[in-house]
ZADO-1210 file (C-alpha; in nm, 4 decimals, padded with zeros to 6 digits):
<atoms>
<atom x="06.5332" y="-03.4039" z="-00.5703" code="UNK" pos="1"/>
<atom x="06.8582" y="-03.6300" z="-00.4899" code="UNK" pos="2"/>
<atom x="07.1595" y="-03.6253" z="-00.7240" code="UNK" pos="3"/>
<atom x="07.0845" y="-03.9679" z="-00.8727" code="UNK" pos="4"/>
<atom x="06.7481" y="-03.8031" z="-00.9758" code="UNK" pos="5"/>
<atom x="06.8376" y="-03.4768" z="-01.0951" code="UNK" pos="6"/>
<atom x="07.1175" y="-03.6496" z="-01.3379" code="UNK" pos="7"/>
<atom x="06.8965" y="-03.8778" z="-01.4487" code="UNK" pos="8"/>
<atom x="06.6445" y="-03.5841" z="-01.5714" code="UNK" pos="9"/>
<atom x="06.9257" y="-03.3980" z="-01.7143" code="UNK" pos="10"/>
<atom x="06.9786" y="-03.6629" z="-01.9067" code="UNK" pos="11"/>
<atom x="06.6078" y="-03.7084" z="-02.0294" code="UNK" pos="12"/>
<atom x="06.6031" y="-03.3775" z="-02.1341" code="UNK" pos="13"/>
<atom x="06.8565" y="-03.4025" z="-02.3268" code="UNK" pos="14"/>
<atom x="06.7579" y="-03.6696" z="-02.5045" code="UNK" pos="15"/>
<atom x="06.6840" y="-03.5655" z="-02.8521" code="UNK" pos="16"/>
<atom x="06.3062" y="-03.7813" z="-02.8840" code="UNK" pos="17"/>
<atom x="06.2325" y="-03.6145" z="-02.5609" code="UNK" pos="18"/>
<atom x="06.4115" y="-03.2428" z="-02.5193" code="UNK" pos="19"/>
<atom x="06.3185" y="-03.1672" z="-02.9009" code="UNK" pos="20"/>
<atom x="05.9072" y="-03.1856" z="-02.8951" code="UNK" pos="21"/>
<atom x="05.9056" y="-03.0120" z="-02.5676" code="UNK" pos="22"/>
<atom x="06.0940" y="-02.7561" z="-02.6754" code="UNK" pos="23"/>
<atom x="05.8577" y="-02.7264" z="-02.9902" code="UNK" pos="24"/>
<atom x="05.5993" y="-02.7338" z="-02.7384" code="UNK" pos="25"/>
<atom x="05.7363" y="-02.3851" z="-02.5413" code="UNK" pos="26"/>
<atom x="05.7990" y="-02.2314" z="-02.8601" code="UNK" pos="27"/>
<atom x="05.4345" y="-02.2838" z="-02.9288" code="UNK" pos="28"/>
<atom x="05.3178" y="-02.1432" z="-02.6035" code="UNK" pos="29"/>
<atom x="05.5216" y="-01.8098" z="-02.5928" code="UNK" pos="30"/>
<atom x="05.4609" y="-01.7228" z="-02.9712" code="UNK" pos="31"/>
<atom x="05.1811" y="-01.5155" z="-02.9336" code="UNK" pos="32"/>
<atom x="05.3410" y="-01.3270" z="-02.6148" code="UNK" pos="33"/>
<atom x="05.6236" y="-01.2586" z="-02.8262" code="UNK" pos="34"/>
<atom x="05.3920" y="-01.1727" z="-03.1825" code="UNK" pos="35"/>
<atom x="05.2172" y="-00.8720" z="-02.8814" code="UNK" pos="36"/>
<atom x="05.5341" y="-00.7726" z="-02.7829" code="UNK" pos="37"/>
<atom x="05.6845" y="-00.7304" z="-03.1484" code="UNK" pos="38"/>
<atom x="05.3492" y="-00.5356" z="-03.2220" code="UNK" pos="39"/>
<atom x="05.3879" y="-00.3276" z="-02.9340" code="UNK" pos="40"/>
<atom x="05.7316" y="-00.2307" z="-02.9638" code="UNK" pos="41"/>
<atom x="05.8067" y="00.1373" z="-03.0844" code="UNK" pos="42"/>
<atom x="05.4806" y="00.2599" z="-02.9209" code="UNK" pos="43"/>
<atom x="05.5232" y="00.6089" z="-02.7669" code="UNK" pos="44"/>
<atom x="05.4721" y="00.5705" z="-02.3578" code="UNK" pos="45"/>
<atom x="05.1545" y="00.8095" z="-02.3066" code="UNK" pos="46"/>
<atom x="05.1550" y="00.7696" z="-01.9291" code="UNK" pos="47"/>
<atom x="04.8347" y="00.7004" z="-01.7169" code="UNK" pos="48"/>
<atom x="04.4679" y="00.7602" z="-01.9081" code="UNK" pos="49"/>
<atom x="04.3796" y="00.9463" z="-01.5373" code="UNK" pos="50"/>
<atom x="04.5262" y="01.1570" z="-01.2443" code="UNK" pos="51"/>
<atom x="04.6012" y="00.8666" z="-01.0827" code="UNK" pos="52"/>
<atom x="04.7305" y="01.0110" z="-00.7999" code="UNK" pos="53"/>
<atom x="04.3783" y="01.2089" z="-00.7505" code="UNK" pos="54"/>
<atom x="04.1542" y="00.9490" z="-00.7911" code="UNK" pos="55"/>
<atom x="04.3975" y="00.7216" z="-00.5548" code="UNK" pos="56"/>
<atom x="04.2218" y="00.8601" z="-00.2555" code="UNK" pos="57"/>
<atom x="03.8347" y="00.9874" z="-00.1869" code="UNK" pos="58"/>
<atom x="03.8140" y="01.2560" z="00.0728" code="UNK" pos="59"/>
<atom x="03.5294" y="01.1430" z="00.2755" code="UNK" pos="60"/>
<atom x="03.4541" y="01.1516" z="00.6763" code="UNK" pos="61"/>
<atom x="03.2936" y="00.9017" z="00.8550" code="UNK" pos="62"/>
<atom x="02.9829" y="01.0725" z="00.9094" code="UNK" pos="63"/>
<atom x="02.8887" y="01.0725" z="00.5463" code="UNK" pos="64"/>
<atom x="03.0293" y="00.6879" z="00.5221" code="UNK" pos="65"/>
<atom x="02.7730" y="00.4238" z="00.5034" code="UNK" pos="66"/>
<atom x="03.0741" y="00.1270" z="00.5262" code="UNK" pos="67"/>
<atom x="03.1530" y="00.2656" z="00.9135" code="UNK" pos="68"/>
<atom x="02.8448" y="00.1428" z="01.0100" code="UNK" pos="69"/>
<atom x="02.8286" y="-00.1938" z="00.7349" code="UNK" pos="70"/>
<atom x="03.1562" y="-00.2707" z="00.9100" code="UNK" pos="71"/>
<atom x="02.9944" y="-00.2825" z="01.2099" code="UNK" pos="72"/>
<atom x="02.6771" y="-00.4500" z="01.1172" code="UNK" pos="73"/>
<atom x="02.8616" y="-00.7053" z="00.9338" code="UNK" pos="74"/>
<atom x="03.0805" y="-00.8604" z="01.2722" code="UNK" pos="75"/>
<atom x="02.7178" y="-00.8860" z="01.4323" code="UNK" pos="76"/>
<atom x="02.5840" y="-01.0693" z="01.1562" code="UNK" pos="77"/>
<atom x="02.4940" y="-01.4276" z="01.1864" code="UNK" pos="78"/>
<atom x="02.5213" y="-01.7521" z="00.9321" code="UNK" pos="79"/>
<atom x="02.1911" y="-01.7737" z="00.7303" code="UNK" pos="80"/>
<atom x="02.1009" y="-02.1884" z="00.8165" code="UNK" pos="81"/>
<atom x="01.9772" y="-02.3913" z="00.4864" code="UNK" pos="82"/>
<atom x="01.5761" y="-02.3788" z="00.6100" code="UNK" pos="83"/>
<atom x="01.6080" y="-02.0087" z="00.6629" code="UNK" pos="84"/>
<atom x="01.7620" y="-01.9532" z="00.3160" code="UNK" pos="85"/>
<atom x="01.4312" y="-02.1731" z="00.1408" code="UNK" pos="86"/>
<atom x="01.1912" y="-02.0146" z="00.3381" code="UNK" pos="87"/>
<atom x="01.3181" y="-01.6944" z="00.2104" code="UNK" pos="88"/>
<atom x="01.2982" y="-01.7602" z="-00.1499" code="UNK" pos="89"/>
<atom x="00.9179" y="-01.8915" z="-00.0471" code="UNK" pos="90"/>
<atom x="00.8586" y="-01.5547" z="00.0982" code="UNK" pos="91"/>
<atom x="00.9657" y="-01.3686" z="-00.2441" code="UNK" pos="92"/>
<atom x="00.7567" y="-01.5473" z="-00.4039" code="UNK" pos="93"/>
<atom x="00.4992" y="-01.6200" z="-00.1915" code="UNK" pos="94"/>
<atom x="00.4543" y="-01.3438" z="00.0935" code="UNK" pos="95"/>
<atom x="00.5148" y="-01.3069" z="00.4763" code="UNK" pos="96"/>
<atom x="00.2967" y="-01.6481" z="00.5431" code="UNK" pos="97"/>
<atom x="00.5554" y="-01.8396" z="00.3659" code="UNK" pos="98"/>
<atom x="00.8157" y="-01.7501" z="00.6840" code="UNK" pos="99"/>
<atom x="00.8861" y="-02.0517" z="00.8851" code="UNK" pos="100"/>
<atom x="01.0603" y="-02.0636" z="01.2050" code="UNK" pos="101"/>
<atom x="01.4017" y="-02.0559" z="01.1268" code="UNK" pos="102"/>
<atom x="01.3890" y="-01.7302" z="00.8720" code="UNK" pos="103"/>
<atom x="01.2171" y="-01.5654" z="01.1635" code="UNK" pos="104"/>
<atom x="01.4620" y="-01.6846" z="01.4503" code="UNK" pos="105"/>
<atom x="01.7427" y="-01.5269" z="01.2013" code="UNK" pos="106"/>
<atom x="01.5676" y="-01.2081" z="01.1829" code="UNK" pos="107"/>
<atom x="01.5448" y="-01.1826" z="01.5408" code="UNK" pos="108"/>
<atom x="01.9043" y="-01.2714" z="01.6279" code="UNK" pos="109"/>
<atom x="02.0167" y="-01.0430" z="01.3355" code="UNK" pos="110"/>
<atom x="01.7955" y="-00.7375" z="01.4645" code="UNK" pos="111"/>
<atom x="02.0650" y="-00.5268" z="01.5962" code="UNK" pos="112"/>
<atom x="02.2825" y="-00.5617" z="01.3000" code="UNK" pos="113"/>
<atom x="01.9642" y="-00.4880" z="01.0757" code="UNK" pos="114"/>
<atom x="01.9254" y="-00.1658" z="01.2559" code="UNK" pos="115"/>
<atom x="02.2634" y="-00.0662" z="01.2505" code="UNK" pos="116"/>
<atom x="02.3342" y="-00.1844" z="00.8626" code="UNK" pos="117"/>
<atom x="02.0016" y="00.0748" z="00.7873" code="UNK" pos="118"/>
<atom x="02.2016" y="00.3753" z="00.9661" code="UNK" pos="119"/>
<atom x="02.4127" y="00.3377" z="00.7642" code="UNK" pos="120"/>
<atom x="02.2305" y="00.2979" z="00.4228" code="UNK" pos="121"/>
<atom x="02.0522" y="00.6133" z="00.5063" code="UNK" pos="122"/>
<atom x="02.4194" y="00.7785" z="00.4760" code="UNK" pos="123"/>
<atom x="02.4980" y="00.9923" z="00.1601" code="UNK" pos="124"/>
<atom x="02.8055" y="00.8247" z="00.0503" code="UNK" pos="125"/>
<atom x="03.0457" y="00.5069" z="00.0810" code="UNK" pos="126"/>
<atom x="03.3618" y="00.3689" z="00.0235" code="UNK" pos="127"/>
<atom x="03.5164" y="00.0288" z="00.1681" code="UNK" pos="128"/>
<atom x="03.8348" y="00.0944" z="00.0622" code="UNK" pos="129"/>
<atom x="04.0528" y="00.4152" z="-00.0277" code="UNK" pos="130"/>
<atom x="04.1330" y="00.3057" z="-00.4290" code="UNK" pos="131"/>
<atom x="04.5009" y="00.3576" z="-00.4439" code="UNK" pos="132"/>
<atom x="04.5051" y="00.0433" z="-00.1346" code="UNK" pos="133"/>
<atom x="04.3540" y="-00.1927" z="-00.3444" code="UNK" pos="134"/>
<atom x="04.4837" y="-00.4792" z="-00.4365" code="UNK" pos="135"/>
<atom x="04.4432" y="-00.8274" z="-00.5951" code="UNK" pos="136"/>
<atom x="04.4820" y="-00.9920" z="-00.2288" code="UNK" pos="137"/>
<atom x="04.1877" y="-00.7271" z="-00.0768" code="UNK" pos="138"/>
<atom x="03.9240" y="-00.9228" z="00.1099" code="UNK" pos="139"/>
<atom x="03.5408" y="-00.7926" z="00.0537" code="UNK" pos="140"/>
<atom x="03.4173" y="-00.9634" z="00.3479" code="UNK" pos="141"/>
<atom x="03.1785" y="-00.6444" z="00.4253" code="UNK" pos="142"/>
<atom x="03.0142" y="-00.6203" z="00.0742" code="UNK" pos="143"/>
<atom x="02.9929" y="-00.9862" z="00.0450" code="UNK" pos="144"/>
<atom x="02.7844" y="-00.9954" z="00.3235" code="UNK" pos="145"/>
<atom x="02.5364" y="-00.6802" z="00.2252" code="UNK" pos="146"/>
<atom x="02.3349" y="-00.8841" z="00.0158" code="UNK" pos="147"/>
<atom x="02.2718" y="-01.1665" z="00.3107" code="UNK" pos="148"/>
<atom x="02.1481" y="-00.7807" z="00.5292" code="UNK" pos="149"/>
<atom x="01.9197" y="-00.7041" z="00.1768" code="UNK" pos="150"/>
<atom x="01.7565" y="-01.0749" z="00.2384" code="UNK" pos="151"/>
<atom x="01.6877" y="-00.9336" z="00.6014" code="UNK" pos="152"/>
<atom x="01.5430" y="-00.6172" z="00.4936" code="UNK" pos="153"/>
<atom x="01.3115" y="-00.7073" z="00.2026" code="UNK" pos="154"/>
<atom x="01.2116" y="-01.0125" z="00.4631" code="UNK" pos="155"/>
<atom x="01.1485" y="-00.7286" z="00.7159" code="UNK" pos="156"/>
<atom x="00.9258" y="-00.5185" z="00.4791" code="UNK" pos="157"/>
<atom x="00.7402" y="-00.8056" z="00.3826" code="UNK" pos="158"/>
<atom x="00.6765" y="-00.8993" z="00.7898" code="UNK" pos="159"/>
<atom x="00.5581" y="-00.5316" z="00.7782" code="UNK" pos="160"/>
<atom x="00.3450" y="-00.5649" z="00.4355" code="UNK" pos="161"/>
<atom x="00.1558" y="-00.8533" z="00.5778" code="UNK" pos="162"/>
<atom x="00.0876" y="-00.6214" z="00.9035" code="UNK" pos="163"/>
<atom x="-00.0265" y="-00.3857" z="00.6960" code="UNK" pos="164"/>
<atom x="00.2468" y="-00.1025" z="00.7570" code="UNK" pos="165"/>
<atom x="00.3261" y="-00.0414" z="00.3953" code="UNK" pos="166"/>
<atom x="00.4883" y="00.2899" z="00.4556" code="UNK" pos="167"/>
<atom x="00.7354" y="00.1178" z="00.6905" code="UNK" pos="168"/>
<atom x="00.8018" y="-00.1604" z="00.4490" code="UNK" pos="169"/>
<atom x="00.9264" y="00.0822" z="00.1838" code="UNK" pos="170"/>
<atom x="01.1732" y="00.2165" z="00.4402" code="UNK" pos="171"/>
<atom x="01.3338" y="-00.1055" z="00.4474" code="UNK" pos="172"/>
<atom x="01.3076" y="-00.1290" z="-00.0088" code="UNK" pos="173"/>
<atom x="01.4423" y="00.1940" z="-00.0165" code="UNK" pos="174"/>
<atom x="01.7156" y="00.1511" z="00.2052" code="UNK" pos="175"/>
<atom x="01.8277" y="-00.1744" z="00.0209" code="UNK" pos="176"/>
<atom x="01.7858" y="00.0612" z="-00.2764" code="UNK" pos="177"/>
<atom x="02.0739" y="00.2865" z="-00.1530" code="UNK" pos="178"/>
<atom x="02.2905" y="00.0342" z="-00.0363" code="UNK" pos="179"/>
<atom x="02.2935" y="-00.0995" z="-00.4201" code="UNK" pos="180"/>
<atom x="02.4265" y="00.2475" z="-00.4681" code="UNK" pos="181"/>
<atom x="02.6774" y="00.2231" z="-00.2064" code="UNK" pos="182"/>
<atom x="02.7992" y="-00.0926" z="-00.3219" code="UNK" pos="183"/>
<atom x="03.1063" y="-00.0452" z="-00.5488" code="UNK" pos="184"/>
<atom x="03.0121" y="00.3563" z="-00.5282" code="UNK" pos="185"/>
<atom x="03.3954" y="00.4353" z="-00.5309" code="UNK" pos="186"/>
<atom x="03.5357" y="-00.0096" z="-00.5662" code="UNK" pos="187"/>
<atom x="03.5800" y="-00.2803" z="-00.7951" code="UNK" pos="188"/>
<atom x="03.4006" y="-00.4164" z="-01.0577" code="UNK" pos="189"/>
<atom x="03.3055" y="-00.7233" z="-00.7887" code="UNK" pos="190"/>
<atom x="03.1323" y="-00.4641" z="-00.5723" code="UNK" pos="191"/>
<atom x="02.9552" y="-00.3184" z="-00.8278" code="UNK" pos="192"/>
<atom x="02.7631" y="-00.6552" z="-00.8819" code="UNK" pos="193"/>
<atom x="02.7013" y="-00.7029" z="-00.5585" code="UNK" pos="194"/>
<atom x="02.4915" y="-00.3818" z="-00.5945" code="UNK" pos="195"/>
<atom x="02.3851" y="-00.5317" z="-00.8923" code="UNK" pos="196"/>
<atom x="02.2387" y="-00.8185" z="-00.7412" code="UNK" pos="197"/>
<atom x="02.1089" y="-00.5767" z="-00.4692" code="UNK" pos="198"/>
<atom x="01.8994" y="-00.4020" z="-00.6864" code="UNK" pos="199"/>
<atom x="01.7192" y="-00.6676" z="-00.8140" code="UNK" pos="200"/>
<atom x="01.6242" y="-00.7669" z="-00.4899" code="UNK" pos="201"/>
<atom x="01.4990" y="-00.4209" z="-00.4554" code="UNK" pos="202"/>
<atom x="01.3404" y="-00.4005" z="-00.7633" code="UNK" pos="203"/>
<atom x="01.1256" y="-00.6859" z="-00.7184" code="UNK" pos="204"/>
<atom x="01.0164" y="-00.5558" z="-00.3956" code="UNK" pos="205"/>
<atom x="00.9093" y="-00.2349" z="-00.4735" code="UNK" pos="206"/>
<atom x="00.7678" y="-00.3696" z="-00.7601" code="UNK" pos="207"/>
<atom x="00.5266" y="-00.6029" z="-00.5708" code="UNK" pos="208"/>
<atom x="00.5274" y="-00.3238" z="-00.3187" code="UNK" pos="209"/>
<atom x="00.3193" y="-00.0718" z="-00.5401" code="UNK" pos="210"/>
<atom x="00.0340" y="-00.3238" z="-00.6947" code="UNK" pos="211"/>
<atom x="-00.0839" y="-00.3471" z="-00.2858" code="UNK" pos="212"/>
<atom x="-00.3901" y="-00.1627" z="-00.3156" code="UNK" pos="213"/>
<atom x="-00.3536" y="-00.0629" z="00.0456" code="UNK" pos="214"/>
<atom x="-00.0704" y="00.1506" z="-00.0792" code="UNK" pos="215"/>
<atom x="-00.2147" y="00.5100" z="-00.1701" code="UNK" pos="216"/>
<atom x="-00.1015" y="00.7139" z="-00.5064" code="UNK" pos="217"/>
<atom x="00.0638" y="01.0122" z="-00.2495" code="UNK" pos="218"/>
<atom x="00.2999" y="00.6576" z="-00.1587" code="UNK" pos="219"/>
<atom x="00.3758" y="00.5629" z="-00.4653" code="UNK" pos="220"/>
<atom x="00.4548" y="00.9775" z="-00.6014" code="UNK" pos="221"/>
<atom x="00.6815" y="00.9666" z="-00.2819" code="UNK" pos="222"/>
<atom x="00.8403" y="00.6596" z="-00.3252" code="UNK" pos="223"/>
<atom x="00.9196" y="00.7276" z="-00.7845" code="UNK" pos="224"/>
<atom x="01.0640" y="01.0916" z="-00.6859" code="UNK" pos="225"/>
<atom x="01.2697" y="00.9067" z="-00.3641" code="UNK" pos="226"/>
<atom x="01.4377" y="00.6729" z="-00.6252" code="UNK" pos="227"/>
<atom x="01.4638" y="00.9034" z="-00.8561" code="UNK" pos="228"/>
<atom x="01.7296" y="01.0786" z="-00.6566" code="UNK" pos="229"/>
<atom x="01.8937" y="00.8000" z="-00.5235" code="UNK" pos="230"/>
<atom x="01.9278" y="00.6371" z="-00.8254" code="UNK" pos="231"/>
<atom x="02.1563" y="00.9452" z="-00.9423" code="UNK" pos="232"/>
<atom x="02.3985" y="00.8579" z="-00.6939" code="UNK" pos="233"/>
<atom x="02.5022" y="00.5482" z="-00.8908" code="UNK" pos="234"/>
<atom x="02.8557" y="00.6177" z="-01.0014" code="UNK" pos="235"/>
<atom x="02.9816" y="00.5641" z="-01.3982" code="UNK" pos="236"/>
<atom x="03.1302" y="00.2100" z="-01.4629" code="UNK" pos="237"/>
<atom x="03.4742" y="00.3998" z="-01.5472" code="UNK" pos="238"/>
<atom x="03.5070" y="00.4650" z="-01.1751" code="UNK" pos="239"/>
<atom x="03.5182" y="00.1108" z="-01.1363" code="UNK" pos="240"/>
<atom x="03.7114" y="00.0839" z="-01.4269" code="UNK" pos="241"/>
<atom x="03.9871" y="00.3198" z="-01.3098" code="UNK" pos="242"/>
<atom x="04.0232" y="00.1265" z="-00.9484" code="UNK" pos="243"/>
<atom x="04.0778" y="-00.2247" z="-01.1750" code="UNK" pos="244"/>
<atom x="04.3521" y="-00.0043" z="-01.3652" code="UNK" pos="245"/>
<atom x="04.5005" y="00.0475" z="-01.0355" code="UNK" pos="246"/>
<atom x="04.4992" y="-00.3150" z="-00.9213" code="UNK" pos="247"/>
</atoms>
C-alpha cells in the first residue's frame, strides 16, 4: 500500500460514520470470547486429564505393525479410473458377473500391492503415527488409501465367490475386517472412520458371504468365533480422543 493510500485509509477510519459502526461491529464479535474468558477466570489449573507423556508414544516393533507393510502397499497402489469405480459398486450389488474390464485390469495391476497390504492386515497391531508427533499439518496419505485396498479385497473375494472358493473369499472379508481395526487403532478421530467405513464394506460382505448355501455351518462357526476376536481389538474412542487432545 503507497503513502497516498495508507493516509487516505487512516483517514476513513477515522471518520466518525465509518470508524464508529465498525468498531461496534468488533465489539460484537469478541464479546462472547471475552463473556468465556470472564467465566473461566479463577479456575484452579488441574493439569492434563492423562499421562500424557505415556500415552505420547506406543512401544511397538515392526513385526507386529500392520502400517510397515500398508506403507508399502500404498506407493504400489494405482489410481482407481471412473469405469472401474462403477463397475465396482455393480459388483456389490450385483456379484462377480457385474466386473467389466477395467475393475479387472485394476485388480491385476494392483496384485502385488493386494498381497502385500494382506501381510500386513494379518499383523496383530498398528499404528501410522507415534501420538505425541501428531499434528494438525500430518498427512494420512496411507489410511486414506486403505479403503481404495478394501474395494480390491471384497472385489477379490467376490472373483473367488463366483469360482466357488468361498473359504478363500472370507480370507480376503476377514482381512478387510482387521484392517478396520487397524485403522485409527492408536490415531485420530479421521482414521477411526476410515475403519468405520471399512467395516461396512466388510460387513456387507460377510453378510452376503454366509446366505451362499455353498458355504457349510463348520464356515460360518469359524468365521463368528474369527470376528469375535478380532473385533476385541477395536480400541475405546478415548484413545482417539486423547491423540485429538494432543493435537
Amino acid at each position: 500500500m503507497s503513502d497516498s493510500r495508507f493516509e487516505r485509509f487512516v483517514l476513513t477510519m477515522l471518520n466518525p460514520k465509518v470508524g464508529i459502526p465498525i468498531f461496534v461491529v468488533l465489539v460484537l464479535l469478541a464479546a462472547p470470547f471475552a463473556y468465556r474468558s470472564s467465566q473461566l477466570a479463577g479456575l484452579p489449573d488441574i493439569g492434563d486429564p492423562f499421562d500424557v507423556e505415556a500415552f505420547g508414544t506406543v512401544k511397538i516393533t515392526d513385526e507386529e505393525n500392520a502400517f510397515i507393510e500398508y506403507r508399502e502397499a500404498a506407493a504400489l497402489l494405482t489410481e482407481m479410473t471412473e469405469a472401474a469405480s462403477e463397475s465396482y459398486f455393480k459388483v456389490e450389488e450385483e456379484g462377480w458377473s457385474a466386473a467389466i474390464d477395467e475393475l479387472r485390469q485394476w485388480m491385476r495391476d494392483n496384485r502385488e500391492a493386494l498381497e502385500i497390504w494382506k501381510t500386513g492386515a494379518d499383523k496383530p497391531r498398528a499404528i501410522y503415527h507415534q501420538p505425541h508427533t501428531v499434528g494438525i499439518d500430518t498427512l494420512l496419505s496411507v489410511t486414506q488409501e486403505l479403503r481404495n485396498f478394501s474395494r480390491l479385497a471384497r472385489a477379490e473375494g467376490s472373483r473367488l465367490e463366483a469360482d466357488g472358493n468361498s473359504q478363500e473369499a472370507w480370507q480376503w472379508y476377514r482381512a478387510i475386517f482387521r484392517c478396520s481395526r487397524h485403522s485409527g487403532q492408536h490415531g485420530t478421530m479421521i482414521e477411526r472412520l476410515v475403519g468405520v467405513a471399512m467395516h461396512n464394506i466388510t460387513a456387507e460382505a460377510i453378510e452376503q458371504w454366509s446366505r451362499d448355501p455353498r458355504v457349510a455351518t463348520a464356515q460360518l462357526r469359524e468365521a463368528l468365533k474369527a470376528i469375535q476376536a478380532d473385533f476385541h481389538t477395536t480400541p475405546p474412542a478415548s484413545t482417539n480422543f486423547k491423540v485429538e487432545y494432543l493435537i
